[in-house]
C-alpha positions in Angstrom: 0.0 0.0 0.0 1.5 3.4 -1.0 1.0 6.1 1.7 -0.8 7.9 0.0 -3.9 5.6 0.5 -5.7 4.8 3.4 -8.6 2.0 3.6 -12.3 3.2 3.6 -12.8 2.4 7.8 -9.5 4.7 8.3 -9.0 8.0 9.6 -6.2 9.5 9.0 -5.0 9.6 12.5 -5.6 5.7 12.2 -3.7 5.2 8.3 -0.9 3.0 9.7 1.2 3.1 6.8 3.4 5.6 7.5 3.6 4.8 11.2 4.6 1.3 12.3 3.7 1.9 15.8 -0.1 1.5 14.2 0.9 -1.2 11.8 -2.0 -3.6 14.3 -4.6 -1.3 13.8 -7.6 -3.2 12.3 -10.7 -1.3 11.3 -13.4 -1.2 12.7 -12.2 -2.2 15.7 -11.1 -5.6 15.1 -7.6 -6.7 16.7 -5.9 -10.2 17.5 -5.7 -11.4 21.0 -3.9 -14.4 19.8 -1.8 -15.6 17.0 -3.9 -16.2 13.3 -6.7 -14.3 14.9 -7.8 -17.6 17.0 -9.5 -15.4 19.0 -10.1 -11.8 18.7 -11.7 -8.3 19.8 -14.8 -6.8 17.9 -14.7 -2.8 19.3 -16.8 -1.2 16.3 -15.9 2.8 15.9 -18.4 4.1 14.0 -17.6 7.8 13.8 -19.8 9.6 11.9 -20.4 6.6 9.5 -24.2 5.5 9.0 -23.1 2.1 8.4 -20.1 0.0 7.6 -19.0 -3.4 6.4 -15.9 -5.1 6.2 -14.9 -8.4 5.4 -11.2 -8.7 6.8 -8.7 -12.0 5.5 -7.2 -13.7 8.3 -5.2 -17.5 8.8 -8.0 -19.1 10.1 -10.5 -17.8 7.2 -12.5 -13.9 6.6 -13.8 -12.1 9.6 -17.0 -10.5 8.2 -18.6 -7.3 10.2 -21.7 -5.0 9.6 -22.8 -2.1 11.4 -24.6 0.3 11.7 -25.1 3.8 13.9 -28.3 2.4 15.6 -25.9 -0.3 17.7 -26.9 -3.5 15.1 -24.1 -5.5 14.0 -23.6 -8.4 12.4 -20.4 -10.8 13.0 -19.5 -13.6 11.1 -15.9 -15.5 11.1 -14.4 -19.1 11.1 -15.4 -22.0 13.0 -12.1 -22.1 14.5 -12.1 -18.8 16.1 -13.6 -16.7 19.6 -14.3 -13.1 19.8 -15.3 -10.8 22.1 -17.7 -8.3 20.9 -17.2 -4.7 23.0 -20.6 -3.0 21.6 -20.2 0.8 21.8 -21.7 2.6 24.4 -24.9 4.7 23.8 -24.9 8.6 22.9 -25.9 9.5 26.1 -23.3 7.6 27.7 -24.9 4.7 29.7 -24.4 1.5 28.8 -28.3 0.4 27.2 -29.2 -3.2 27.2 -27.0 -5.7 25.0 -28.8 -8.6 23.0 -27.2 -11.6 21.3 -29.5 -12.4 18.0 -32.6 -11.1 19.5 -31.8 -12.4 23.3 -30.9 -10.2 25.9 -27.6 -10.6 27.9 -27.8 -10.8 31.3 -25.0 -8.2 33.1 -23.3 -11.1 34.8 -22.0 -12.8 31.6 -20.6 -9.7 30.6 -16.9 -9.2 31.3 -15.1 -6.6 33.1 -15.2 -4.3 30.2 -18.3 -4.6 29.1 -17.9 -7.1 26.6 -19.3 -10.1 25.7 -16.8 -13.3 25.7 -16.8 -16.8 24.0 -19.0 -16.3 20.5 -17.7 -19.1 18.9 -17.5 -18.6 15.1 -18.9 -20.9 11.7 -22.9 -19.9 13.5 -24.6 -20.6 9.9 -26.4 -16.7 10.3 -23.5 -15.3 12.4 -23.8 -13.5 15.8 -26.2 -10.2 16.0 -25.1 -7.6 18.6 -27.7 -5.3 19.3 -26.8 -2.1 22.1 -30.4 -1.0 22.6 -29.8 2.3 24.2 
């Protein structure tokens, strides 16, 4: 990639090619926590973006993401990977209720951050996050 190009989900505070200290940077939000992406962190930034898709090439096969402003996502990867999905927080700042394909999450399954641990990938229809604020 020349440097003179940046990838539609980056800013260009986030354009890493220039800057090796960013060279992990994944957009939207989607960074290794273990080697081939075995399992992995889903933090969507939306910005100012309506929606946003991306379908990112890893080892273990194509991590696939949807958003959109209204807190809906859509996550789809291999079979043999785990993320953790850390929906954003509402506009007014409290956290909102967080469903997994139409269920709601109880608070106790959620992690210290705020995220939900252990979807397991290769779900036929994927994994819908919803942040209903």
């Amino acid at each position: 990639m020349a440097c003179d190009t940046m990838d539609a989900f980056q800013s260009p505070a986030e354009h890493h090619c220039c800057d090796p200290s960013r060279s992990t940077r994944l957009p939207p939000g989607i960074q290794p926590t273990a080697p081939g992406f075995s399992s992995f962190d889903v933090k969507p930034q939306m910005g100012n973006l309506a929606s946003a898709t991306i379908k990112r090439p890893t080892l273990a096969g194509p991590i696939s993401l949807s958003a959109n402003a209204t807190h809906s996502f859509l996550l789809d990867h291999p079979s043999n990977t785990v993320a953790r999905f850390c929906p954003p927080r509402c506009s007014n700042g409290r956290g909102g209720d967080i469903y997994i394909n139409s269920q709601p999450v109880a608070l106790e399954t959620l992690d210290a951050d705020g995220c939900v641990p252990g979807l397991v990938g290769g779900r036929a229809a994927g994994w819908r996050v919803e942040r209903r604020c």
